[in-house]
C-alpha positions in Angstrom: -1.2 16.5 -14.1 0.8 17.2 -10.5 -2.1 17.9 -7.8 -3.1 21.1 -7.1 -1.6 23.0 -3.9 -4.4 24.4 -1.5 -4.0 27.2 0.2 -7.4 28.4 2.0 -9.9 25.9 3.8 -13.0 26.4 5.4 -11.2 26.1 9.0 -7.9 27.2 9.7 -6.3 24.1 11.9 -4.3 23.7 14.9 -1.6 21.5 14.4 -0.6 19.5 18.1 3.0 17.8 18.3 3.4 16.1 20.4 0.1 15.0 21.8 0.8 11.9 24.3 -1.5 9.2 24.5 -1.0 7.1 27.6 -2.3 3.6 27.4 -4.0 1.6 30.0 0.0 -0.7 30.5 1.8 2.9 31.0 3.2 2.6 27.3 3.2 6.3 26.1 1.9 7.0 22.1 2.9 9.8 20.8 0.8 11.6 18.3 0.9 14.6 15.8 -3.0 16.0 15.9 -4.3 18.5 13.4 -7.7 19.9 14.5 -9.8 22.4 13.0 -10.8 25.2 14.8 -14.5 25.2 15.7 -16.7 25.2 18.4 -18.3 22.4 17.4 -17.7 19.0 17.5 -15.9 17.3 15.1 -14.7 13.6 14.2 -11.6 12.3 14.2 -9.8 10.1 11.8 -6.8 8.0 12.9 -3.9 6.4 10.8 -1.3 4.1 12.9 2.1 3.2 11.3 5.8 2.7 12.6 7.4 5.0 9.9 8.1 7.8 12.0 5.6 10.4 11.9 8.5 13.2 12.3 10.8 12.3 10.0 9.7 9.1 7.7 5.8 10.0 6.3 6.1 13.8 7.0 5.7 14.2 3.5 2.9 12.5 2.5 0.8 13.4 5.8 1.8 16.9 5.4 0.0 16.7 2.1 -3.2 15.2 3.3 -4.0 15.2 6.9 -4.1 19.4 6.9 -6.4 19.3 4.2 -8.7 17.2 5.7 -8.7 19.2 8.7 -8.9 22.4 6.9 -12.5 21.2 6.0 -13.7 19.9 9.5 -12.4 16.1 9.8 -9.3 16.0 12.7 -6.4 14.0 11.7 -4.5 12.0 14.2 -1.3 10.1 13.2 0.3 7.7 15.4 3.5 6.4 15.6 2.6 2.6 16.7 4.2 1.1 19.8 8.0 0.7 19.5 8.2 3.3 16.8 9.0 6.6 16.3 8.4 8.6 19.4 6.5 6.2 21.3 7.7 3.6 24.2 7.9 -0.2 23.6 9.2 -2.4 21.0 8.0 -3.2 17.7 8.0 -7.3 17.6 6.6 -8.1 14.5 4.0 -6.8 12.0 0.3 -6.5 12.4 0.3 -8.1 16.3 -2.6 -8.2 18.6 -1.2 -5.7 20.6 -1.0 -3.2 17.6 -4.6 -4.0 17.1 -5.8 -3.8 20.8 -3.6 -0.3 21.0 -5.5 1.1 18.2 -9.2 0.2 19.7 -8.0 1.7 23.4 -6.4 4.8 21.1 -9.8 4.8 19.3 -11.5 4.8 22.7 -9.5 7.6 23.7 -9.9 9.8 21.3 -13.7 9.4 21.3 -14.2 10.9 24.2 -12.4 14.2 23.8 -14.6 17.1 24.6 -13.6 18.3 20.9 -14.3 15.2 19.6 -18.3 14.1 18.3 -17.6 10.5 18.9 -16.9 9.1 15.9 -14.0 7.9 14.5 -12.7 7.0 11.1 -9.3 4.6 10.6 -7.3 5.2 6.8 -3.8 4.6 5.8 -1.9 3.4 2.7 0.3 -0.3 3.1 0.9 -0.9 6.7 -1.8 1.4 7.8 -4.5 -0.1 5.6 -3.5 -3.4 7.0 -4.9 -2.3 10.7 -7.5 -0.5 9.8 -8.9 -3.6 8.6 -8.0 -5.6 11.6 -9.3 -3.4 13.5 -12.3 -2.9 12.4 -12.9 -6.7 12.7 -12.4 -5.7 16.6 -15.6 -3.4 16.2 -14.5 -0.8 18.4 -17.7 1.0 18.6 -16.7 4.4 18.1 -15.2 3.1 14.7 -17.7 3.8 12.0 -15.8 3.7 8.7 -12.4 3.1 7.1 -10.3 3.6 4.1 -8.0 0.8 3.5 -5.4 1.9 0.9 -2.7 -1.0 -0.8 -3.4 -3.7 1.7 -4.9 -7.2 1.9 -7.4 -9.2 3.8 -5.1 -12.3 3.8 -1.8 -11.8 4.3 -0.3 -15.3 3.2 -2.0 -14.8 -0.1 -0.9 -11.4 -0.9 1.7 -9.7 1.3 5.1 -9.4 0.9 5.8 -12.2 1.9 4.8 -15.4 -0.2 2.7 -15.7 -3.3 1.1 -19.0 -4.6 3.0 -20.6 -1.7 6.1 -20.0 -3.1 8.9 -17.3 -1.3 9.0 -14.0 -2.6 12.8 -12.0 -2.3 10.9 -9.1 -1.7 10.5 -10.6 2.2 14.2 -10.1 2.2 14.6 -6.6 1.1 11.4 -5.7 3.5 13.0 -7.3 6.4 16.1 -5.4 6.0 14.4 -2.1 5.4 12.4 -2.7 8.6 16.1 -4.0 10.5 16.6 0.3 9.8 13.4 1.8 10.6 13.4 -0.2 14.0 17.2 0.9 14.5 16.3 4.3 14.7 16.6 7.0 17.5 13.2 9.0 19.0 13.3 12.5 18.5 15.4 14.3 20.8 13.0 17.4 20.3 10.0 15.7 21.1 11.3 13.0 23.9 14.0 15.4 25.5 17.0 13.6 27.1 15.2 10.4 27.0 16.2 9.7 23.2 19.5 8.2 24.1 18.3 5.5 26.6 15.3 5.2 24.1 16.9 4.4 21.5 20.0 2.0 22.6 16.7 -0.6 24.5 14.9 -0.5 20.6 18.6 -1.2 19.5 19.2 -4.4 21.8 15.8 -5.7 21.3 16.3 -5.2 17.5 16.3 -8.2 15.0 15.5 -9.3 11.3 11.9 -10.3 11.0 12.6 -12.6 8.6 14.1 -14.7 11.1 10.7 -15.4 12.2 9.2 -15.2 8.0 11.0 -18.1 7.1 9.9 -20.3 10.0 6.1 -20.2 8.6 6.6 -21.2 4.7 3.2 -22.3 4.7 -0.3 -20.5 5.9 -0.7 -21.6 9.4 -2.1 -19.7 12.3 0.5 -16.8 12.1 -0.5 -15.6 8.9 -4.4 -16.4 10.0 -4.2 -13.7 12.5 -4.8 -10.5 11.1 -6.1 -11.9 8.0 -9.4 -10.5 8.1 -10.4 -12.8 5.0 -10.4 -15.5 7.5 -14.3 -14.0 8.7 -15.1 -11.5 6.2 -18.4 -10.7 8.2 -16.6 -9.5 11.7 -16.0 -6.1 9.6 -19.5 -4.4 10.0 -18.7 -0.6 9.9 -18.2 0.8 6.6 -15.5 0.2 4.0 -13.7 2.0 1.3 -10.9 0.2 0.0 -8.7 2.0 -2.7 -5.7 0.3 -4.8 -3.6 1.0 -8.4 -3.1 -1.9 -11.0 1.0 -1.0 -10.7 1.0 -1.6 -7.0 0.9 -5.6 -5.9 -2.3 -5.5 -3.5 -4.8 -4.9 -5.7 -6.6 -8.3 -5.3 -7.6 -7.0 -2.1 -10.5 -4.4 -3.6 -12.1 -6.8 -5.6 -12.6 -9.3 -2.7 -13.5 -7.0 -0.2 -16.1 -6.0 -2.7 -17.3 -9.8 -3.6 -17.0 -10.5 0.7 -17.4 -8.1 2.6 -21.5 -7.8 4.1 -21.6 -4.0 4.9 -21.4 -0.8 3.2 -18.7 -0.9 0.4 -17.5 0.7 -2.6 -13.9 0.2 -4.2 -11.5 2.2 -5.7 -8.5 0.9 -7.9 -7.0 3.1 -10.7 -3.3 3.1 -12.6 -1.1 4.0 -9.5 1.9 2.3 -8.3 2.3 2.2 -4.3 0.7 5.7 -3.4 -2.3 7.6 -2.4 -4.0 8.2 -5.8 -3.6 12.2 -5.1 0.2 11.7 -5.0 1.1 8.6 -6.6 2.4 7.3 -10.3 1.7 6.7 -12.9 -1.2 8.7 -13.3 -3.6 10.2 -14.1 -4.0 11.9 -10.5 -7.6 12.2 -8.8 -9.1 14.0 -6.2 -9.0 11.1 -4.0 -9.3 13.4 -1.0 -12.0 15.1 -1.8 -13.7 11.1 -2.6 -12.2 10.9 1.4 -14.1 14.2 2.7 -17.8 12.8 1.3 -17.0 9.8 2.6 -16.3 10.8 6.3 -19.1 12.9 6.2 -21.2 10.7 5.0 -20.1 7.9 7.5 -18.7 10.6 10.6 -20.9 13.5 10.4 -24.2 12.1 8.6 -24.0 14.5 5.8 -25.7 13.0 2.8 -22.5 14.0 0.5 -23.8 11.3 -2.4 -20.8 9.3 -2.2 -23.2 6.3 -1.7 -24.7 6.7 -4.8 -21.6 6.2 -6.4 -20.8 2.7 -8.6 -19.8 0.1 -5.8 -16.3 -0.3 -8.2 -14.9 2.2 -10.1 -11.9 1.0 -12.3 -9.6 2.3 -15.0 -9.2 0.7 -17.4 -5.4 0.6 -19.2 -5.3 1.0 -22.8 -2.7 0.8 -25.7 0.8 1.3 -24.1 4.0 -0.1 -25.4 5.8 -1.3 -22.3 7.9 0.6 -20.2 10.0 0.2 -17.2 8.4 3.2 -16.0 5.1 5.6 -16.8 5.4 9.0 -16.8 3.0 11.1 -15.8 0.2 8.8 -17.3 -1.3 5.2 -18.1 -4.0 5.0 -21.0 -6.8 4.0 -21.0 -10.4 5.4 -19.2 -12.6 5.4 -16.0 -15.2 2.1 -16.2 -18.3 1.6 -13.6 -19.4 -1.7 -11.9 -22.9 -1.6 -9.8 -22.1 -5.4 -8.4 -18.6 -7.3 -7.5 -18.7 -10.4 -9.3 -20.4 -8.2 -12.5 -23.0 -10.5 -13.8 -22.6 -8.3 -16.8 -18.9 -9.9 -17.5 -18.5 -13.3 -19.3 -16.7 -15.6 -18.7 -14.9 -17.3 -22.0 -13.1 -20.6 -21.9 -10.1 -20.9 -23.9 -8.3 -24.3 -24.6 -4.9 -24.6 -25.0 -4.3 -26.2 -28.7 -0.6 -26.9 -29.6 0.6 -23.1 -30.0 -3.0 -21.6 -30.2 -6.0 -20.5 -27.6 -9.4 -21.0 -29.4 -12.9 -21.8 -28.6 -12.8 -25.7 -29.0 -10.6 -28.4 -27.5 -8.3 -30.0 -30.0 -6.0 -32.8 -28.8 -2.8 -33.1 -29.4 0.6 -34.0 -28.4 2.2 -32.7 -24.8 4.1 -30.0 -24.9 7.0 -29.2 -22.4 8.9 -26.5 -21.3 12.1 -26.2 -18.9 12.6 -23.0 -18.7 16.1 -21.5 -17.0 17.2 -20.0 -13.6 17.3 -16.7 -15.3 13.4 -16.9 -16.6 11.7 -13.8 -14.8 13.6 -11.2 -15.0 12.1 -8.7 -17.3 8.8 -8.9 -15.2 9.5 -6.0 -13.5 9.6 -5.9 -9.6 6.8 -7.5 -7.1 6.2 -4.5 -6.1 6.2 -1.6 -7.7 6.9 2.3 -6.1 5.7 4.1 -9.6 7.7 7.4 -10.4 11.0 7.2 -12.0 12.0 3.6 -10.2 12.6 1.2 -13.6 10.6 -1.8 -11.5 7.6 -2.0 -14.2 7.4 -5.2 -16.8 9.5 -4.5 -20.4 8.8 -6.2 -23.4 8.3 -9.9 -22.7 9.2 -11.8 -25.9 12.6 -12.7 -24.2 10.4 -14.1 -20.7 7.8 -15.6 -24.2 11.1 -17.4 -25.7 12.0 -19.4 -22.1 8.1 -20.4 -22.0 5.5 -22.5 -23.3 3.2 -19.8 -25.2 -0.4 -20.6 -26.7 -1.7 -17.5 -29.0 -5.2 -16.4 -29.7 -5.7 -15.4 -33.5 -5.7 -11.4 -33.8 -9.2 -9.9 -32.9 -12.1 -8.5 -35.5 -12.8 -5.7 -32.3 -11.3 -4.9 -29.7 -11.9 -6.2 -26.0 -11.8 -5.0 -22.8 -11.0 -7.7 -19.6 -12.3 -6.9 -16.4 -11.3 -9.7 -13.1 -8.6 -12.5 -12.9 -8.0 -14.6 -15.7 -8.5 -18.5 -14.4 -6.8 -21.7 -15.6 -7.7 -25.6 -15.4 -4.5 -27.3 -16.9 -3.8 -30.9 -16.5 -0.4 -31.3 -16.1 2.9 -33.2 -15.4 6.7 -32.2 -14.1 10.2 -34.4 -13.7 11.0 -33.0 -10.1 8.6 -33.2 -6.7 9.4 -29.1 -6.0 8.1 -26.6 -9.0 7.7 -23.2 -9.3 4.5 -22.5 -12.0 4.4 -18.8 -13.7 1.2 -18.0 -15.9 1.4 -14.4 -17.7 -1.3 -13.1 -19.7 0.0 -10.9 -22.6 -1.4 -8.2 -24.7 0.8 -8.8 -28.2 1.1 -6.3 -30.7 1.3 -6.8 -34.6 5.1 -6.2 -34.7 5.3 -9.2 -32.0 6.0 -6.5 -28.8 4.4 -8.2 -25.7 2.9 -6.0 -23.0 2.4 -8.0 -20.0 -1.0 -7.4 -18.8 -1.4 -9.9 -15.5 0.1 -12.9 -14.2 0.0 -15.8 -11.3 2.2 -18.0 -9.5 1.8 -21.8 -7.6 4.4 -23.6 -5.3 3.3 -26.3 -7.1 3.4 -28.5 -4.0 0.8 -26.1 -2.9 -1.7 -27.4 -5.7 -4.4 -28.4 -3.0 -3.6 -26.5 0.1 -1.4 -23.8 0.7 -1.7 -25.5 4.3 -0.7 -28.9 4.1 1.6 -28.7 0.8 2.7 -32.2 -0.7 5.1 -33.3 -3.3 4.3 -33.4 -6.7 3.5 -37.0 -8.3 6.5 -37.1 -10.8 5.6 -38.2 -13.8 1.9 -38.8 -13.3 -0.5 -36.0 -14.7 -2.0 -33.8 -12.0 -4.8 -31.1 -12.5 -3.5 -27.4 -11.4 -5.9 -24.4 -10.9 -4.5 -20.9 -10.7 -6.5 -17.5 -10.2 -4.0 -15.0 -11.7 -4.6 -11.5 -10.7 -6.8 -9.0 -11.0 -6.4 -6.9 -13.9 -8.2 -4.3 -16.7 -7.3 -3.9 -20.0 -8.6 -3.4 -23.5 -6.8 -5.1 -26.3 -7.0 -3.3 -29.7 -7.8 -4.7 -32.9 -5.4 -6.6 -34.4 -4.1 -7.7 -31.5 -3.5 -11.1 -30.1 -3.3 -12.4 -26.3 -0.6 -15.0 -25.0 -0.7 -16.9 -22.2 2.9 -17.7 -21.8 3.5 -20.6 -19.0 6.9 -21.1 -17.1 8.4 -23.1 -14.6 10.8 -20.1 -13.1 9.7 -16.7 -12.1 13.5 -15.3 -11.2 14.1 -12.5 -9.1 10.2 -12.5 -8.1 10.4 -16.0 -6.4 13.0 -17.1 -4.5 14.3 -21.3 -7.1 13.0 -24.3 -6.1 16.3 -26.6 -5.6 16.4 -28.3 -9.3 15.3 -27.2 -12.6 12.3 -29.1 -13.7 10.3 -30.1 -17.0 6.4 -29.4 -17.2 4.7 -31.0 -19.5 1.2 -29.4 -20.1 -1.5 -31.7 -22.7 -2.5 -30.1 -25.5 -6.5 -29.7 -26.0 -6.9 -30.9 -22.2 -6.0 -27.2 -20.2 -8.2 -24.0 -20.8 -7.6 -20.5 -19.7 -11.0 -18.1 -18.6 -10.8 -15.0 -19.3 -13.2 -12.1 -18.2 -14.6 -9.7 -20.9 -16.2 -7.0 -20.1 -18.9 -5.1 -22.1 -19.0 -1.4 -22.0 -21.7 0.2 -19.6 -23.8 3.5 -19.7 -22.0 4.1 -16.3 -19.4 4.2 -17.5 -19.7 7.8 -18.5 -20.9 8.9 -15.1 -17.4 8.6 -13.3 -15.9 11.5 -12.7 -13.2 12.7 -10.3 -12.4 16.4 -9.2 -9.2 17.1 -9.9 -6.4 16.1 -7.5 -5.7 18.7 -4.4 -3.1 18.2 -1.3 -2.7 20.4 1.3 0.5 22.5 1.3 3.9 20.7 1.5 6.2 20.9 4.4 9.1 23.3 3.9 11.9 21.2 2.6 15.5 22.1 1.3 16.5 19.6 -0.7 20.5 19.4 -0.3 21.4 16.2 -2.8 19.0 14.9 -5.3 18.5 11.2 -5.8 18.1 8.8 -8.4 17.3 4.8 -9.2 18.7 2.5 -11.3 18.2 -1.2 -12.1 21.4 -2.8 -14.0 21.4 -6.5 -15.9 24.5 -8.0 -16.4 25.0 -11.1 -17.9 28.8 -13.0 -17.7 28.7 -15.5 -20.6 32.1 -17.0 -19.6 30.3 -17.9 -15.4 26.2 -18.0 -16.9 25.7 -15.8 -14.3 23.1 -13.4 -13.9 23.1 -10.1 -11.8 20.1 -7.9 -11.3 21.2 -4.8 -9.2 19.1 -2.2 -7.7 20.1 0.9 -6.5 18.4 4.0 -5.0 20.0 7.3 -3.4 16.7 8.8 -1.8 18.7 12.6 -1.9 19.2 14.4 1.3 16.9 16.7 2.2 16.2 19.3 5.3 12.3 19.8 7.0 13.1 23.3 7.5 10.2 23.8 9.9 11.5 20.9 12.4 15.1 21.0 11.7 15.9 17.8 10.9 17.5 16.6 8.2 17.3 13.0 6.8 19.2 10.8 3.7 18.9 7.2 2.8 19.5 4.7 0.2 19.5 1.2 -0.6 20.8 -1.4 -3.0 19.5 -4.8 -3.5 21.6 -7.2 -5.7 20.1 -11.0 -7.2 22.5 -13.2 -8.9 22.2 -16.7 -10.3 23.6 -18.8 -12.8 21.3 -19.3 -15.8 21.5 -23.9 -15.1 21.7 -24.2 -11.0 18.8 -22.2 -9.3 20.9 -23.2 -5.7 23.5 -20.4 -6.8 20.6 -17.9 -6.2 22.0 -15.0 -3.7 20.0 -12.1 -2.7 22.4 -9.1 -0.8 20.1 -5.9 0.2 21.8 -3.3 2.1 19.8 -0.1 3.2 21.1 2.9 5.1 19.2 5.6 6.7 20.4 8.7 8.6 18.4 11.5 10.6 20.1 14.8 12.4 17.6 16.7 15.3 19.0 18.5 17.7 21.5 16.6 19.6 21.1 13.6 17.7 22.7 12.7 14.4 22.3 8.9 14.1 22.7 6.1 11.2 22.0 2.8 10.7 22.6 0.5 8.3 21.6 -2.7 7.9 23.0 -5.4 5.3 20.7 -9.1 4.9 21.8 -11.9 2.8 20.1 -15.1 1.6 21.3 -18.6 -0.2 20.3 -22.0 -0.2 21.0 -25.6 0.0 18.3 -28.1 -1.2 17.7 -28.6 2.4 17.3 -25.0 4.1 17.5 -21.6 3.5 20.7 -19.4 4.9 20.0 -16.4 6.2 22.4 -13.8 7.6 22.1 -10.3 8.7 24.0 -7.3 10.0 23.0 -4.1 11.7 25.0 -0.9 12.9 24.2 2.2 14.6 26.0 5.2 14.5 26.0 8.7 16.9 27.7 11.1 15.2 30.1 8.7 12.7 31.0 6.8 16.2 30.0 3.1 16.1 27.2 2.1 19.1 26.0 -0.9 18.3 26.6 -3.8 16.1 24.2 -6.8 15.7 24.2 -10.0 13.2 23.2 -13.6 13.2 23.4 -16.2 10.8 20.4 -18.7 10.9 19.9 -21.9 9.2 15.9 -22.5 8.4 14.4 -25.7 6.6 12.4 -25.0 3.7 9.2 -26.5 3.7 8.3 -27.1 0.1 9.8 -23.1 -0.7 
């Protein structure tokens, strides 16, 4: 069910745009502000991203920051330094000086006269990145957060690598953010200024993953900002919200298990979106879960929401697979009081020949060497919900290129709650291996719904620090947390833990195929089943409200496709993505944007080095005297020796060409 429109609020609100912030260097931040109008004092919550607050996220915090205010918390939303409206340059993600602009911000904001003192930090992706790096700053008039599709480690779970190993999605990211940076302030809001404004961003403008692909394993670049690195620096109070279909949900349940202070977690069916807008669904009144939970933490209201279950989880049910879910996922709301539950048991598998039972039985070795081409009906890394075809189809094709062990069909069914964890003892033909486990739900007609999975640069088997080669042809222990998952499997149903040694377009081919042998009766799988709970019952969500949406014409619809081709005649494979984001006028600012964006994989099915990745996005935005366009084109190959990256960007004024970047780089890979 679509959230419900509100159209009357306890406070009508003042909306401010632009409010300037000037920082302590000079650097101005601009700001939109909704307030409510009171004479009281209110508190003020702050969300800080570089997606252009005018014309990028107007949607999505015209939907939620109004309502908020309309019942007494102020909003503020900040384009970051070097985006949108404000001076400076935007170097990289999640920098020090992002983090020490949001406590002076913080600071700021504080002391308005309007303001009670207190101060709240939220956001969704990017936005729930700082607000849990900055609240390992402990600014102190920061007193809570809400930390939506983010991480506390961002080697382990960003976009960038997973299990050590490079994920394409880096790529496509990098290029996207090659356009946002590329874009021009708003001539409404900056005046004359735009122009000069925006040709500076342009020359200081480059692909990020220039500087991605120099750190292939965790060292101190992805330590900073990784809060996980000292858990216990975050003392003010934490609500951390995620969906199964988006790819951060690890985060909740480890915040939950690390984290010292006040805590609860969130993480239902959605995709990449606040759970009042997102999909799949179903939808909940996740701002009204935000409104008790600022007043708790910002106004000392006893509003209950402490009382709630620290973890509140849906649970998926019976679903064939579908490369997209619309409007809901199955399944039911489930209730944890502790994170590790000690209410969930853990139950060793061992791999036997074909089968998963309770006892070891040894056996022969079994190998697998599965092709370039293995992967791609696993859906997309990361998944943006709604009509985009990125989910995980049917399986058996990705359960014929793998080794698969079966449990026999169930007497009852069961429900799994928490990562699935393996202990294999293993051996491979090559020194660089790419290891894929996925854990399927298999139906009685042999459909396979894949429920979670996990991946390991296999030369990352000890340390994703200090990665070695693999001992060819001498048996080596592996031990792989996949992720975070919930699920019930029906009666009569089976589970399949299906292991390969490619995970194509996910991760970016090691150099050579490989064969990996796995010994039969000598590897188990644990999996995590969970018992039903009384509390379960007791969760319950209003239904889901947003504020009203800004006044849009929309002048050309959109639409997504993902297209598989295979040539039989080359064995090459081709994955192409495409999305027309429509064209669409904010009637009450005048400016009208459009966008879209292709991203094609190819490879042939024996030689993982003919691996290309092209992603192209284009973005254009007309305000007042400007009517500007960038677009920005990255491609990647490699040798068995380095990556090749090269990348394009050009800027338009009115259809006239102003600037035109590129470079073509050459970077070592270092065990990717």
């Amino acid at each position: 069910m679509p959230a419900v429109v509100r159209t009357e609020f306890p406070f009508a609100v003042e909306t401010i745009d632009p409010l300037w912030i000037v920082l302590a260097d000079g650097t101005r931040i601009a700001v939109t502000l909704w307030r409510p109008r009171t004479q009281g004092k209110v508190p003020v919550v702050v969300e800080m991203v570089p997606y252009r607050r005018r014309d990028g996220t107007v949607a999505r915090d015209t939907d939620i920051h109004p309502w908020l205010a309309g019942h007494g918390i102020a909003c503020a939303r900040i384009d970051i330094r070097g985006s949108g409206d404000s001076d400076g340059d935007l170097a990289d993600e999640y920098l020090p000086r992002e983090q020490e602009d949001a406590c002076e911000i913080i600071a700021h904001l504080a002391a308005r006269t309007w303001c009670n003192g207190n101060v709240g930090m939220t956001g969704i992706s990017w936005g729930g990145f700082n607000a849990l790096q900055v609240a390992a700053r402990r600014p102190p008039a920061l007193k809570a957060i809400i930390t939506n599709c983010a991480t506390d480690d961002r080697y382990a779970d960003d976009i960038h690598y997973m299990g050590g190993a490079l994920l394409t999605e880096q790529e496509m990211w990098s290029n996207f953010m090659l356009v946002k940076k590329a874009m021009a302030p708003d001539p409404q809001i900056v005046g004359d200024a735009w122009r000069a404004m925006w040709l500076s961003r342009l020359e200081a403008t480059r692909s990020l993953s220039e500087i991605w692909l120099e750190h292939q394993r965790r060292n101190d670049y992805w330590r900073q900002g990784s809060v996980c690195e000292d858990h216990a620096a975050i003392e003010c109070a934490v609500m951390a919200v995620c969906g199964w279909e988006d790819s951060y949900s690890n985060f909740v349940p480890r915040l939950l298990e690390h984290l010292p202070g006040p805590k609860l977690g969130i993480v239902g069916p959605w995709s990449h979106a606040y759970p009042c807008r997102g999909a799949p669904g179903p939808l909940i009144g996740y701002l009204q879960e935000a409104l008790r939970w600022w007043r708790y933490w910002l106004c000392g209201e006893d509003t209950g929401i402490m009382d709630e279950p620290l973890y509140r989880v849906w649970i998926t049910g019976e679903e064939r697979p579908q490369p997209f879910y619309l409007p809901d996922h199955a399944g039911s709301w489930a209730a944890e009081d502790q994170w590790p539950s000690p209410r969930i048991e853990r139950r060793a598998l061992h791999l036997n020949a074909t089968r998963l039972s309770s006892e070891p039985e040894p056996g022969a070795t079994l190998s697998v060497c599965s092709p370039a081409t293995a992967g791609r009906d696993c859906g997309r890394w990361g998944g943006y919900g709604g009509s985009c075809p990125d989910m995980p189809i049917d399986q058996r094709r990705e359960d014929g290129l793998a080794l698969c062990f079966d449990t026999a069909p169930f007497d009852d069914d069961v429900t799994l709650l928490g990562a699935p964890e393996l202990d294999l003892l293993v051996s491979v033909d090559q020194p660089h291996v790419n290891f894929a486990a996925r854990l399927c739900d298999v139906y009685p007609d042999g459909t396979s719904a894949l429920m979670t999975y996990g991946v390991l640069n296999l030369s990352h088997r000890d340390s994703h620090e200090h990665p070695t080669p693999c001992p060819v042809g001498t048996p080596f222990r592996v031990r792989l947390k996949l992720n975070d998952f919930a699920r019930t499997v029906p009666k009569g149903h089976r589970i399949r833990l299906a292991l390969a040694n490619q995970h194509w377009p996910i991760l970016w081919p090691q150099p050579k195929l490989s064969t990996l042998s796995v010994a039969s009766g000598d590897s188990t799988v644990m999996l995590p089943i969970r018992p039903p709970s009384p509390r379960d019952r007791d969760v319950r969500f209003e239904p889901a409200e947003t504020a009203p949406p800004v006044p849009t014409t929309t002048l050309d619809d959109g639409f997504d496709r993902r297209i598989v081709t295979d040539d039989v005649g080359s064995a090459v494979q081709t994955i192409a993505l495409s999305s027309d984001h429509g064209r669409r006028r904010y009637d009450d600012r005048a400016i009208t944007v459009s966008s879209a964006n292709s991203d094609t994989m190819s490879i042939r099915v024996d030689d993982p080095l003919s691996a290309k990745l092209v992603t192209e996005y284009r973005w254009a935005i007309a305000s007042d005297d400007a009517d500007t366009e960038a677009t920005a084109v990255t491609e990647l190959t490699a040798d068995e020796t380095h990556f090749n990256l090269s990348w394009r960007l050009e800027a338009r004024d009115r259809g006239k060409l102003v600037h035109n970047a590129s470079a073509t780089r050459r970077i070592r890979r270092d065990f990717a």
